[in-house]
Residue frames as a rotation matrix with the C-alpha (Angstrom) as fourth column:
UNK 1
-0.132 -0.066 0.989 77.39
0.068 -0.996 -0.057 97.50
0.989 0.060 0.136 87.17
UNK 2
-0.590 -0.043 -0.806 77.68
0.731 0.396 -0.556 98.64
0.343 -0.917 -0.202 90.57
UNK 3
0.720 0.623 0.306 74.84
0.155 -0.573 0.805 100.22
0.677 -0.532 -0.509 93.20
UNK 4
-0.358 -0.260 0.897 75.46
-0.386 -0.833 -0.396 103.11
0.850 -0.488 0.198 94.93
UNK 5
0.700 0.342 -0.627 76.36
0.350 0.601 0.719 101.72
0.622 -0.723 0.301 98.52
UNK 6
0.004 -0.820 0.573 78.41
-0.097 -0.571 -0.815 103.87
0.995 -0.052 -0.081 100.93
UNK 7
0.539 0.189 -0.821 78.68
0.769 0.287 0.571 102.66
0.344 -0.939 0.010 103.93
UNK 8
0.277 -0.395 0.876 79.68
-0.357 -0.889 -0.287 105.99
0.892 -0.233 -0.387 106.49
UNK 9
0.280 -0.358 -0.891 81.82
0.931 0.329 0.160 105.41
0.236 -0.874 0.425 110.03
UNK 10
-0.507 -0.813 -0.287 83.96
0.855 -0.432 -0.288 107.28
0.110 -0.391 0.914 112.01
UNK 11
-0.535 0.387 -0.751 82.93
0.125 -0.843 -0.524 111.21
-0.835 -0.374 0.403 112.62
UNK 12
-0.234 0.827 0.511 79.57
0.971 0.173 0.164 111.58
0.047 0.534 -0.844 110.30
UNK 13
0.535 0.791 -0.295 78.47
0.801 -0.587 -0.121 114.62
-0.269 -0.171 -0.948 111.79
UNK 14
0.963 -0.134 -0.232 81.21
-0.167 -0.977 -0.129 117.56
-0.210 0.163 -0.964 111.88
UNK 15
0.611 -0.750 0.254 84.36
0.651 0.658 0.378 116.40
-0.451 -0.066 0.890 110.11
UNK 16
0.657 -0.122 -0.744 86.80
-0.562 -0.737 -0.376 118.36
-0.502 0.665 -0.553 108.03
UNK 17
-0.714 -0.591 -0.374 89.06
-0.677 0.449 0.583 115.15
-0.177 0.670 -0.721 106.47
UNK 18
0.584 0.793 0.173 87.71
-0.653 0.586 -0.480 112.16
-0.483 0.167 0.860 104.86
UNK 19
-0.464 -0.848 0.255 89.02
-0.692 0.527 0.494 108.99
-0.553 0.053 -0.831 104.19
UNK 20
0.541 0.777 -0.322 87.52
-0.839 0.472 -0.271 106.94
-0.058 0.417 0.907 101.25
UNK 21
-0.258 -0.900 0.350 88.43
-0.836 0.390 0.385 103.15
-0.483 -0.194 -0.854 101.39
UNK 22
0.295 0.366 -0.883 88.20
-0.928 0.329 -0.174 100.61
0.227 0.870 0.437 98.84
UNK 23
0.409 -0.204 0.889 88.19
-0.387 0.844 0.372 96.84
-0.826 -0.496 0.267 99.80
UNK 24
-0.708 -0.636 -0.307 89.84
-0.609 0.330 0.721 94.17
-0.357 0.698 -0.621 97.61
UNK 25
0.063 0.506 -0.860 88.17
-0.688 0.646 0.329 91.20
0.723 0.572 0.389 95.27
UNK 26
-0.150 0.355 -0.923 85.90
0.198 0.925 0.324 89.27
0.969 -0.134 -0.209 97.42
UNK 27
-0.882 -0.381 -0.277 85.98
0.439 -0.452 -0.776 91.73
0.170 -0.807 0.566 100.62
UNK 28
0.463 0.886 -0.010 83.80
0.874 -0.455 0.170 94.06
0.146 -0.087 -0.985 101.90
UNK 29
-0.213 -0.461 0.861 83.22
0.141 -0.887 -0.440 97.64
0.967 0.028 0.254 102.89
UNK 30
0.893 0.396 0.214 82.93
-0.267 0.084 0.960 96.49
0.362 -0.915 0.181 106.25
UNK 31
0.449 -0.880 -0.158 86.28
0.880 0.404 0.252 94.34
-0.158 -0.252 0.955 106.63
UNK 32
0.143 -0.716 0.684 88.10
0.817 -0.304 -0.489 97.90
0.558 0.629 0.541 105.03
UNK 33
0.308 0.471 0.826 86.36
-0.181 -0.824 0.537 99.88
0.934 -0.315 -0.168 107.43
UNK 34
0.912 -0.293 -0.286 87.79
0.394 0.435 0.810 97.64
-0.113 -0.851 0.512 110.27
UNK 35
0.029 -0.990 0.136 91.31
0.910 -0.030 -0.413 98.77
0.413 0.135 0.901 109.49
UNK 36
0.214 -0.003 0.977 90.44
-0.244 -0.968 0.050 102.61
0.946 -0.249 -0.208 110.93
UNK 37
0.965 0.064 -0.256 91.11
0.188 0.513 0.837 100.50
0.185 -0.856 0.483 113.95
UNK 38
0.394 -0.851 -0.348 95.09
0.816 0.149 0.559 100.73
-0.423 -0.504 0.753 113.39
UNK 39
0.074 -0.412 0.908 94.83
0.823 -0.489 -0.289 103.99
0.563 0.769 0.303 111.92
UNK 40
-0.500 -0.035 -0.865 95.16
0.688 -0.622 -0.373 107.64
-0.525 -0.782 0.336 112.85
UNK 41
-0.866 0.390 0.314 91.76
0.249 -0.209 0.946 108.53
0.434 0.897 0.084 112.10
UNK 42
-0.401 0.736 -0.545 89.25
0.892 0.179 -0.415 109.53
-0.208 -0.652 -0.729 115.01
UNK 43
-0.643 0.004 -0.766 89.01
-0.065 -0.997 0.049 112.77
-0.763 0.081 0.641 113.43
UNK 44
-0.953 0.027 -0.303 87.91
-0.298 -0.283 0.912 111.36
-0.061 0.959 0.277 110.17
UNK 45
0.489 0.870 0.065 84.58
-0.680 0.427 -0.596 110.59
-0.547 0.247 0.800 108.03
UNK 46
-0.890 -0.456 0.023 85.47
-0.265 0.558 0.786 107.32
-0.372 0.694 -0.617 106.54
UNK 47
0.285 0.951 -0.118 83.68
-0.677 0.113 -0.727 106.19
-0.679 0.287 0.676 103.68
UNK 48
-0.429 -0.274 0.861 83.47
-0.193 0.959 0.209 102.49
-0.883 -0.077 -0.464 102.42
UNK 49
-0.182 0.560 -0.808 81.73
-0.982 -0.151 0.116 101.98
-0.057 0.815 0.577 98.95
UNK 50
-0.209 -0.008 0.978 80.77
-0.062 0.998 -0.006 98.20
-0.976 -0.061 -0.209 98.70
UNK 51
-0.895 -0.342 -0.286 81.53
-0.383 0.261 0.886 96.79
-0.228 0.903 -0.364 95.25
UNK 52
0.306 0.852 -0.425 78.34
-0.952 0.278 -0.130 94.94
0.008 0.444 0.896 93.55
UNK 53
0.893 -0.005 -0.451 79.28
-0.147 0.942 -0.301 91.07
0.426 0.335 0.840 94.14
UNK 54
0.837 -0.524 -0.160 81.85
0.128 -0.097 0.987 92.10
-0.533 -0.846 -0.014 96.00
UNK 55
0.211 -0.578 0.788 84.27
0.930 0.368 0.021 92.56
-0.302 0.729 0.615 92.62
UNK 56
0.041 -0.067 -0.997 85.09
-0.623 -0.782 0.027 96.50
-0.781 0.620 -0.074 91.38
UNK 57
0.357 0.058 -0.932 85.98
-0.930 -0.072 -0.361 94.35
-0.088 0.996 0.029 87.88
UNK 58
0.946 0.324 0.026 85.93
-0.309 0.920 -0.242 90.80
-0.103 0.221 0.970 86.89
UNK 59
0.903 -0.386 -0.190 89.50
0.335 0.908 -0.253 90.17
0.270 0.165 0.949 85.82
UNK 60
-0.024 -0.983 -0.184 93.44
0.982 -0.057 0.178 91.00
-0.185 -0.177 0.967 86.34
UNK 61
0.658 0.708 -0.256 93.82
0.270 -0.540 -0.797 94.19
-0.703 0.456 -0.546 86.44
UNK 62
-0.434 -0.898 0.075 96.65
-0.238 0.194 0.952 93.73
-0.869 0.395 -0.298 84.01
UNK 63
-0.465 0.238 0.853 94.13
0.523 0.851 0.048 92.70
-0.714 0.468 -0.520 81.26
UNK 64
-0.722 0.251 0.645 92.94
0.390 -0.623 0.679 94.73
0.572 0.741 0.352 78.45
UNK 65
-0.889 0.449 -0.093 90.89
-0.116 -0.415 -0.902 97.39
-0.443 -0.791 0.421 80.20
UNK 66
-0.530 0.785 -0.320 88.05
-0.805 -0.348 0.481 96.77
0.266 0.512 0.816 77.61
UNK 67
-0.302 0.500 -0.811 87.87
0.312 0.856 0.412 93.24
0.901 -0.128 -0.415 79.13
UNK 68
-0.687 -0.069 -0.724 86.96
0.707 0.166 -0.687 94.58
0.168 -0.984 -0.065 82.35
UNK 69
-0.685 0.724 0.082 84.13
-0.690 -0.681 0.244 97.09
0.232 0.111 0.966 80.88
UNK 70
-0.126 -0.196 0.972 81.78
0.229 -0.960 -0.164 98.41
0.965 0.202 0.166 81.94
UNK 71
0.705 0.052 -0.707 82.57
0.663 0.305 0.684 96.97
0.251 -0.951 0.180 85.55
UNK 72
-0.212 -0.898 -0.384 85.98
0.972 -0.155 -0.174 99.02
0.097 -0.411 0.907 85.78
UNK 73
-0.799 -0.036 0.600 84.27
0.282 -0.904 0.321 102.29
0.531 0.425 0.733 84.57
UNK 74
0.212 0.951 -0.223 81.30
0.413 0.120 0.903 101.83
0.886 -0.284 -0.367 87.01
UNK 75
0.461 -0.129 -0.878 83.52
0.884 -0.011 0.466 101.60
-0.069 -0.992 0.109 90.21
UNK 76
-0.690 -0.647 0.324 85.33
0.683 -0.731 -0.004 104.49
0.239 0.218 0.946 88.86
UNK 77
-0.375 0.458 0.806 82.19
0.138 -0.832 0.537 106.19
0.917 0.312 0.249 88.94
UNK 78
0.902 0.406 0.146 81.23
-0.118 -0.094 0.989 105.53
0.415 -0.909 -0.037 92.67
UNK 79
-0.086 -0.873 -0.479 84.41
0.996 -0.092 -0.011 106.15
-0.034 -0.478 0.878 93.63
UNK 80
-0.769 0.172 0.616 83.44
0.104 -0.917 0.385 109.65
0.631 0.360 0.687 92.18
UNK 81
0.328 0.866 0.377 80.55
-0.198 -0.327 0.924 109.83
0.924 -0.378 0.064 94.03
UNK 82
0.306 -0.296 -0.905 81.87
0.943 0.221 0.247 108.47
0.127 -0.929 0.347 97.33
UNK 83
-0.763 -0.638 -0.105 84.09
0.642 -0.767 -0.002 111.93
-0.079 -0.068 0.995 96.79
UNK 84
-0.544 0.499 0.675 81.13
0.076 -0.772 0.632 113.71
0.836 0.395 0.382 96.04
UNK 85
0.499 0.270 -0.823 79.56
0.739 0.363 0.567 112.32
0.452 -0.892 -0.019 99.64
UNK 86
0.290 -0.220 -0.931 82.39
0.936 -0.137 0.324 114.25
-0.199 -0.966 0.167 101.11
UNK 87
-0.974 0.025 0.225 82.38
0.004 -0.992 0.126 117.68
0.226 0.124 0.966 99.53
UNK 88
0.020 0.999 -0.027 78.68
0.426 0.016 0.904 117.32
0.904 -0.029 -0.426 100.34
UNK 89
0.643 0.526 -0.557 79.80
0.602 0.103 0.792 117.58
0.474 -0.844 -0.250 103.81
UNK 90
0.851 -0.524 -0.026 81.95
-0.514 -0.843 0.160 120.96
-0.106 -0.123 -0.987 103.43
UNK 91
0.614 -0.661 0.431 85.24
0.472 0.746 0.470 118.47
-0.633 -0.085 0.770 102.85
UNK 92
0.729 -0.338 -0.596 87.76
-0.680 -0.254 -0.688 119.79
0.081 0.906 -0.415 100.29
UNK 93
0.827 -0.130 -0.547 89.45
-0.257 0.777 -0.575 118.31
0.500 0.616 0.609 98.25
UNK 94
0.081 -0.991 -0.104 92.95
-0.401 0.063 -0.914 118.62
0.913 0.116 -0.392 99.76
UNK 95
-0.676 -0.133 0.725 91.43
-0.734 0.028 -0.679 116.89
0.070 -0.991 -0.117 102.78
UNK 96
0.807 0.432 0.403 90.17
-0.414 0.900 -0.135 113.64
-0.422 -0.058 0.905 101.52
UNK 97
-0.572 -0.686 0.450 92.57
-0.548 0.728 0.413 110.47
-0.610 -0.010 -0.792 101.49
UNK 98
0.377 0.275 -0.884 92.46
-0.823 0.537 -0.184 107.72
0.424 0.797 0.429 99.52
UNK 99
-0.399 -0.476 0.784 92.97
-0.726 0.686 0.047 104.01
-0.560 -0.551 -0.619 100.82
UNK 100
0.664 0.531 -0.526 92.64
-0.672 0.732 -0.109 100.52
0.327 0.426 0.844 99.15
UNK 101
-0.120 -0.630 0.768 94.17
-0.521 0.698 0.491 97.03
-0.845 -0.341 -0.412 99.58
UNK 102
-0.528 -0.247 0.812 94.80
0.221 0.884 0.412 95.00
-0.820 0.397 -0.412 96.22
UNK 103
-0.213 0.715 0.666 91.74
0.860 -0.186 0.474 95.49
0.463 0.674 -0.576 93.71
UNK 104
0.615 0.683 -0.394 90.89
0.782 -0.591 0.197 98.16
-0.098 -0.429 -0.898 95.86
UNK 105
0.375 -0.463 -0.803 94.33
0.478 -0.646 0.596 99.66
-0.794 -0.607 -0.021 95.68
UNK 106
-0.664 -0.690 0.288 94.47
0.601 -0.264 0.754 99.75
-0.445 0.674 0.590 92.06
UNK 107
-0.017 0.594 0.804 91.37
0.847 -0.420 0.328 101.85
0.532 0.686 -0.496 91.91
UNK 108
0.541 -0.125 -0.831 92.42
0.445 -0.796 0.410 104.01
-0.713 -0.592 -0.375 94.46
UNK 109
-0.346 -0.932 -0.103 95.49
0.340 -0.228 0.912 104.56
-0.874 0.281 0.396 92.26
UNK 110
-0.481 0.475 0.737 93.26
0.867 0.131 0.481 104.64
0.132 0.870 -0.475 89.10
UNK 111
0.514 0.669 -0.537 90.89
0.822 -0.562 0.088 106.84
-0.243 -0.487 -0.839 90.84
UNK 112
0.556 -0.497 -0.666 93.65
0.147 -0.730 0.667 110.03
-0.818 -0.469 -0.333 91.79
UNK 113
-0.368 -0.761 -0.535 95.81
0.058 -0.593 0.803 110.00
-0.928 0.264 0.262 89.37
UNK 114
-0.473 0.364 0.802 92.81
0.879 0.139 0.456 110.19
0.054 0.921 -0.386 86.69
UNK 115
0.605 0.789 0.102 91.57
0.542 -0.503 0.673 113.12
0.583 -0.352 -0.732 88.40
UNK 116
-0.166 -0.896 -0.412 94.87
0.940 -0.019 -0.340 114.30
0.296 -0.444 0.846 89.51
UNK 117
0.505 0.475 0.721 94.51
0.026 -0.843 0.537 117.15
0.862 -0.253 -0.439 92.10
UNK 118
-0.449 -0.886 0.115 95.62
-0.204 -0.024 -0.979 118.06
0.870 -0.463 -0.169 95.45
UNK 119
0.513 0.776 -0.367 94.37
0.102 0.370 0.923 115.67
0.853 -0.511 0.111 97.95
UNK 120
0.691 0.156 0.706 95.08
-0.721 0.072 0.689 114.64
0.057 -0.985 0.162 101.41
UNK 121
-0.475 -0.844 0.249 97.12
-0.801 0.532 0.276 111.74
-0.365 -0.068 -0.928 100.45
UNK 122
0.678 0.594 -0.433 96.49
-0.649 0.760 0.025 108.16
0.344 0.264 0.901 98.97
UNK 123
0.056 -0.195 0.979 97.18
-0.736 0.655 0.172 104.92
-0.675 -0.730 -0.107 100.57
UNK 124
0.518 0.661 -0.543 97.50
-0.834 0.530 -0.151 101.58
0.188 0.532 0.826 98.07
UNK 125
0.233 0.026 0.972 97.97
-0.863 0.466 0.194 98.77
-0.448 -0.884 0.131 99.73
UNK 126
-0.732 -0.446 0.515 99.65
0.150 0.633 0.760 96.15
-0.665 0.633 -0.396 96.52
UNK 127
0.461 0.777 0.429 98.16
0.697 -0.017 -0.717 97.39
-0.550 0.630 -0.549 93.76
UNK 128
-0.750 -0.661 -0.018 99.55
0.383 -0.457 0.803 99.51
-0.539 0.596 0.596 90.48
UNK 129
-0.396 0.419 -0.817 97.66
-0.548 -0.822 -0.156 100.99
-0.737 0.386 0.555 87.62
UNK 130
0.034 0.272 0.962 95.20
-0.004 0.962 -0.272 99.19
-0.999 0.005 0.034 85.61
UNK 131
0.499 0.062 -0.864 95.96
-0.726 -0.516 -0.456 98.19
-0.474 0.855 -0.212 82.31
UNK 132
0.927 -0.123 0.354 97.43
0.210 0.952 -0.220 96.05
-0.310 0.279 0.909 79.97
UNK 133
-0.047 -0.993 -0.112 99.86
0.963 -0.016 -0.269 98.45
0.265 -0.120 0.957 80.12
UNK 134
-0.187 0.258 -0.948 100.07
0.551 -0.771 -0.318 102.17
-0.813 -0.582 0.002 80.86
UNK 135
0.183 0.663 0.725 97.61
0.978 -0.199 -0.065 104.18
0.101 0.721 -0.685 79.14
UNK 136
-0.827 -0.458 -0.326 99.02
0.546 -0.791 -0.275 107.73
-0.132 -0.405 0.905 79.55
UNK 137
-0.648 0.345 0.679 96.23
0.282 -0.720 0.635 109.39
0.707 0.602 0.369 77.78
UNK 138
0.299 0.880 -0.370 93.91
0.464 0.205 0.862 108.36
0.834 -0.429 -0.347 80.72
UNK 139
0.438 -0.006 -0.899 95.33
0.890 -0.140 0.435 110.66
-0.128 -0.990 -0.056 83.17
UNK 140
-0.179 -0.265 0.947 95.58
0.567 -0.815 -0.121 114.01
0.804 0.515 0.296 83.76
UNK 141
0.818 0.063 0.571 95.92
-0.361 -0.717 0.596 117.28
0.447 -0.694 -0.564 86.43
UNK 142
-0.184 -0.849 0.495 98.44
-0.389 -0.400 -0.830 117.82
0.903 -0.345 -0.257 88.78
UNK 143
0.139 0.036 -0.990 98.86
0.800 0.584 0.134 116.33
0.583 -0.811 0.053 92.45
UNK 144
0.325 -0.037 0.945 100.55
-0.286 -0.956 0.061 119.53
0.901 -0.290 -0.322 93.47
UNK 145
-0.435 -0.754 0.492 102.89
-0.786 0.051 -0.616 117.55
0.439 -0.655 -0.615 96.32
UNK 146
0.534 0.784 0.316 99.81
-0.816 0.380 0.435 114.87
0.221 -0.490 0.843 97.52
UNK 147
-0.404 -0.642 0.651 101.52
-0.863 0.504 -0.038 112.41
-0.304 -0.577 -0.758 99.56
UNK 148
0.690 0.627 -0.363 100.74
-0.678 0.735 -0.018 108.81
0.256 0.258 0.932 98.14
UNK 149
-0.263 -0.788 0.556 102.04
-0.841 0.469 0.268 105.69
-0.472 -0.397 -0.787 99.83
UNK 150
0.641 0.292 -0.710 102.37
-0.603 0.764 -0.230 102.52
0.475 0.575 0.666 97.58
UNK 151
-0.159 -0.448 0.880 103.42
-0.806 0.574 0.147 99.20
-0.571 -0.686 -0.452 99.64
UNK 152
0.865 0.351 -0.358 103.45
-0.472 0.809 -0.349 95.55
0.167 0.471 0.866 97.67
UNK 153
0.636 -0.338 0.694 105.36
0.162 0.938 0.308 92.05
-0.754 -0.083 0.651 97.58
UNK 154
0.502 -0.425 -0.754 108.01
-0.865 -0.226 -0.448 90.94
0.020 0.877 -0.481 96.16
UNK 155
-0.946 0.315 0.073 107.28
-0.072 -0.425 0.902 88.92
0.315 0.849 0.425 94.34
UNK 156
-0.249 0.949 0.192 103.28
-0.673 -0.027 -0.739 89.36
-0.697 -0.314 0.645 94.29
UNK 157
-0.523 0.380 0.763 100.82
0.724 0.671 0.162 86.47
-0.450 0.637 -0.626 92.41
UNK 158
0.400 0.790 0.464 99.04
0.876 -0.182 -0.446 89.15
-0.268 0.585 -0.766 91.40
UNK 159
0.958 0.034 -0.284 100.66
-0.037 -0.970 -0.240 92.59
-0.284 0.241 -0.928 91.17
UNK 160
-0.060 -0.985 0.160 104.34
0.941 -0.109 -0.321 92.65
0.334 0.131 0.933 89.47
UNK 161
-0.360 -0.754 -0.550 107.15
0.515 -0.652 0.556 94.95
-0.778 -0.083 0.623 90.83
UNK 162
-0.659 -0.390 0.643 107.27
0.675 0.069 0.735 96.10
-0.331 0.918 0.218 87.57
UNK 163
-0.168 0.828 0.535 103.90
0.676 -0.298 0.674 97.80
0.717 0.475 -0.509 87.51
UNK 164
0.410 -0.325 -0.852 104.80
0.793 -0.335 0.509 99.32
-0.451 -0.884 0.120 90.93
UNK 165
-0.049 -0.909 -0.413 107.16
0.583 -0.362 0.727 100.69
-0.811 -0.205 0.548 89.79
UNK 166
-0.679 0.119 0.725 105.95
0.678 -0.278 0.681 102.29
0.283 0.953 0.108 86.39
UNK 167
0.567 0.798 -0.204 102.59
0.665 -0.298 0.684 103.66
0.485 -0.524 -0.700 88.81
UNK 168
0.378 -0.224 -0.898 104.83
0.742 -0.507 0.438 105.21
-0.554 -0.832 -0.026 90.68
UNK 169
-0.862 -0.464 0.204 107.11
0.476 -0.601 0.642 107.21
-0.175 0.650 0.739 87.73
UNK 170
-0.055 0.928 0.368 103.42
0.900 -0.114 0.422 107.92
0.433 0.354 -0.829 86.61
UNK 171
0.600 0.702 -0.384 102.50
0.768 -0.370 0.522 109.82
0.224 -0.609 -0.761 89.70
UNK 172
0.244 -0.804 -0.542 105.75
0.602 -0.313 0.735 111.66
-0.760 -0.505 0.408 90.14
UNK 173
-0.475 -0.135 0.870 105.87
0.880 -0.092 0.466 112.49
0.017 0.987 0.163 86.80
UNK 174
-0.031 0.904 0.427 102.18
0.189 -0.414 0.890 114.44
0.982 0.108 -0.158 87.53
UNK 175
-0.515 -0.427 0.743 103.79
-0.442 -0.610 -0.657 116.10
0.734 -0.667 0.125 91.17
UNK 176
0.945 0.192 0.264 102.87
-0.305 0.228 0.925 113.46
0.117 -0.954 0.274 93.66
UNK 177
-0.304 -0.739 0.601 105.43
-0.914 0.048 -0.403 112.91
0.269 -0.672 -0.690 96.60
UNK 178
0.681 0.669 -0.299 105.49
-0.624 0.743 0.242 109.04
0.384 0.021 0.923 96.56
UNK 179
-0.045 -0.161 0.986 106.52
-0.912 0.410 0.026 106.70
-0.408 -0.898 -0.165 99.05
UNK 180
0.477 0.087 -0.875 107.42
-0.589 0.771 -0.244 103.31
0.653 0.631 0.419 97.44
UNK 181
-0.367 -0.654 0.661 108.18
-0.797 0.588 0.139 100.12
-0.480 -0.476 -0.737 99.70
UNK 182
0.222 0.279 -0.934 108.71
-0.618 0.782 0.087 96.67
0.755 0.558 0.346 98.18
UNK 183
0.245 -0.202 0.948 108.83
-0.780 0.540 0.317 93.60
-0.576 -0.817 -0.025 101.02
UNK 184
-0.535 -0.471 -0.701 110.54
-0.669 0.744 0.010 90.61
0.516 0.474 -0.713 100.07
UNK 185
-0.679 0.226 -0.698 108.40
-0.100 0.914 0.393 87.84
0.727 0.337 -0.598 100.18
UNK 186
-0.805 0.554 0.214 105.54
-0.454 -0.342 -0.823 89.44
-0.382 -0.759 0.527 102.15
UNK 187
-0.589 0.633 0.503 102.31
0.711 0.701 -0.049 87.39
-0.383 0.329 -0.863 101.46
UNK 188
-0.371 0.334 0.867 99.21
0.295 -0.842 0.451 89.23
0.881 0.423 0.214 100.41
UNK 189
0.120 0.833 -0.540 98.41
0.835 0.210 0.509 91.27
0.537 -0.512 -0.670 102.81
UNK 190
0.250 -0.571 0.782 99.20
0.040 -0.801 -0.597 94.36
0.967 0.181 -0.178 105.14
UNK 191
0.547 -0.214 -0.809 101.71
0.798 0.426 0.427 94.60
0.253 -0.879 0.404 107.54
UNK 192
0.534 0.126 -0.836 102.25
0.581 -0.773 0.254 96.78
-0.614 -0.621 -0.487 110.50
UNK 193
-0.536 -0.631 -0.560 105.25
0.188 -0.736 0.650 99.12
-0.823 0.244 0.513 108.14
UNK 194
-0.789 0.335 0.515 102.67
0.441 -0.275 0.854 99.72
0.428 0.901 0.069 105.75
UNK 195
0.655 0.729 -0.197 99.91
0.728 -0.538 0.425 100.86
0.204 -0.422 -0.883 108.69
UNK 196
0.281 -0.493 -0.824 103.09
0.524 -0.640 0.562 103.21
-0.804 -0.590 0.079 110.09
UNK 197
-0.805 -0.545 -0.235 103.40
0.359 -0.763 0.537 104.64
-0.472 0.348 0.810 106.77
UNK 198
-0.344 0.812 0.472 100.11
0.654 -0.153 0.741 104.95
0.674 0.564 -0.478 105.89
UNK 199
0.378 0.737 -0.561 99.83
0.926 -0.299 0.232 106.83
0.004 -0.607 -0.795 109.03
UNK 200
-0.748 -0.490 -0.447 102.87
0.285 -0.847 0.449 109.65
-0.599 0.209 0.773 108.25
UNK 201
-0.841 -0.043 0.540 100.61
0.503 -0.431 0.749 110.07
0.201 0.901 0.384 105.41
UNK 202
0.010 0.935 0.354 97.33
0.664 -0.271 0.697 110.69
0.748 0.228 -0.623 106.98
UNK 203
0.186 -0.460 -0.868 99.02
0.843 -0.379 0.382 112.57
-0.505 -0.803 0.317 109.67
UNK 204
-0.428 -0.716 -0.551 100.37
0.593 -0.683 0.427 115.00
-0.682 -0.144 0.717 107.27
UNK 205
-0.425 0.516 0.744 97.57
0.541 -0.515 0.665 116.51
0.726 0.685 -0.060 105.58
């Protein structure tokens, strides 16, 4: 289970966006916070949650989601709170972002489009919905136009096209305006056309 750790950067004091970012398996919420470096974000509060062990959930997230209890449902919940951090601090919703990279980006995705609403925009850096396959029941509300940019490999060792691409029908389905790029034979990681579209996106909220 994971402790409530938010690590806070960027403007703290009188913001009006927020940017919650979610690190990958074996990261930190320091290293995720280092990316606001190539972002366009001096305006924002960013907030970092730091996984327990550094892990949001023990295995693939492709694997039965009960194998990944009640680690997957934890980070869900401090992801929830992280959001609660920034309505705390007059934020609304339609003016908090979402960012991850990898594990981080499939609970971003997880995150939003359980709780589907009009945000600010989400960011996931390779990463799809988690599941052994797609659980429709588990998601619900409306985006209402929320820019969401999904970037991944092709192919990835961990994330298939394939789940990309299903995440994305998902979200579109439930009125987000999504932004799919696949890279041929990009390693893991993120590169600069995924910071330039992650930045149209925080740009346009």
């Amino acid at each position: 289970m994971h402790t409530k750790n938010i690590l806070q950067a960027g403007n703290t004091s009188n913001a009006t966006k927020a940017l919650i970012m979610l690190h990958g398996r074996g990261g930190s919420a320091q290293d995720i916070l280092s990316l606001a470096d190539l972002l366009q974000v001096e305006d924002f509060l960013l907030l970092a949650p730091q996984a327990t062990n550094s892990t949001w959930y023990p295995h693939s997230f492709m694997a039965e989601i009960d194998s990944n209890q009640p680690y997957l449902d934890s980070a869900l919940a401090l992801v929830g709170d992280t959001v609660q951090e920034a309505l705390a601090k007059g934020i609304q919703e339609e003016h908090i972002y979402f960012l991850g990279f990898s594990q981080g980006a499939c609970l971003t995705l997880e995150y939003v489009t359980r709780h589907a609403k009009r945000y600010g925009g989400a960011i996931a850096f390779t990463g799809g919905l988690i599941g052994d396959q797609i659980y429709q029941n588990n998601y619900s509300g409306n985006f209402y136009d929320t820019p969401v940019f999904i970037g991944s490999s092709d192919p990835d060792f961990h994330v298939p096209v394939s789940r990309v691409h299903e995440s994305t029908q998902i979200l579109e389905s439930m009125g987000a305006q999504v932004t799919e790029k696949i890279y041929p034979g990009m390693p893991h990681t993120i590169v600069q056309d995924e910071i330039d579209q992650a930045n149209l996106v925080l740009g346009g909220g």
